[in-house]
C-alpha positions, 0 to 999 in steps of 0.5 A, a space after each residue: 047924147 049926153 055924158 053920164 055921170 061917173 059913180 064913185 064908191 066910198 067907204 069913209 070912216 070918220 074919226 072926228 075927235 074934236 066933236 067925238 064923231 066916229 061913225 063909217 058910212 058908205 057912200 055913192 057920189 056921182 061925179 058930173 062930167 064937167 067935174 074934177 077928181 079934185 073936186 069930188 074929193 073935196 066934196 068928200 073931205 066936206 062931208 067928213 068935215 061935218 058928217 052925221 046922219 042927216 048929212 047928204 049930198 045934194 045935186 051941185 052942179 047940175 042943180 043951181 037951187 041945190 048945194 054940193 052937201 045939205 042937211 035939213 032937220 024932220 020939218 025939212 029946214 036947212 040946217 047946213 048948206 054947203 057949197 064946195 070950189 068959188 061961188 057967187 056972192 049972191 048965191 053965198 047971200 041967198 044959201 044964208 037966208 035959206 039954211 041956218 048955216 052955210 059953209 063954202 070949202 074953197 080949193 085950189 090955191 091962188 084962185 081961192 087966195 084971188 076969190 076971198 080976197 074979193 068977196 070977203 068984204 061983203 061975206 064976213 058980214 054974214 053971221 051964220 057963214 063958214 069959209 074954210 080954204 083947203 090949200 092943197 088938195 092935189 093929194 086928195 085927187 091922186 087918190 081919186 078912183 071909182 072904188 075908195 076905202 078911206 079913214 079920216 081923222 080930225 083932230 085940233 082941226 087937222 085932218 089926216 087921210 088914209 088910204 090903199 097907199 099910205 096917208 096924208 095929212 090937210 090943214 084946213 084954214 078957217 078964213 071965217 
């Protein structure tokens, strides 16, 4: 029998000050087996990042056709396309002929230093690509529980955290 995935409730208020987005949404995020803490958080920092109404997650892991988080406009275009942790060159080149922009979060340190290090060349020719590289994501996992009520806001790129127990604040890196 198959490992189901893990339900995660998140109350999210996002206080975006460098686009004037300050919006709370309630979100459900399902947390594959195979997948980290970590990478659900980022997942959710991800859609923080861009949020909006549009904005929704997407089956990621358990789908190669579907990103982590996508937003399509009412004739069902892709207006973003986002990937979370290290993907393929190909899959980056197929996601920027489908979505009018695609953006890959990277996590978990030296191996996303390794990864861009590799595929830069080829991506940095890619003009409707955003790579953002979050450093240092562990506090984000710590967190992590199937109930969250989180407040994040962004200001001159920076993104503080809050939670039950206090806060914390990411530096995203815009490597493209």
């Amino acid at each position: 029998m198959a490992i189901k995935s893990t339900i995660y409730k998140v109350d999210l208020q996002v206080t975006d000050m460098d686009r004037n987005y300050y919006q709370a949404h309630n979100l459900t995020l399902a947390k594959h087996p195979s997948e980290t803490d970590e990478r659900v958080m980022v997942r959710l920092i991800g859609f923080a990042m861009y949020a909006n109404e549009a904005l929704i997650f997407g089956k990621g892991l358990s789908d190669d056709e579907e990103p982590d988080l996508w937003q399509k406009d009412l004739t069902g275009a892709i207006e973003l396309w986002m990937d979370v942790g290290l993907p393929t060159e190909k899959d980056i080149r197929k996601a920027a002929g489908r979505a009018r922009q695609v953006v890959v979060v990277l996590y978990g340190g030296r191996i996303a230093d390794m990864w861009w290090e590799q595929n830069s060349k080829g991506l940095l020719k890619l003009n409707n690509l955003t790579v953002i590289n979050l450093a240092d994501t562990q506090a984000l996992a710590d967190i992590a529980s199937r109930s969250m009520d989180i407040s994040c806001t962004i200001q001159d790129g920076q993104i503080m955290i809050g939670h039950a127990t206090g806060s914390f604040d990411i530096s995203p890196v815009i490597l493209k």
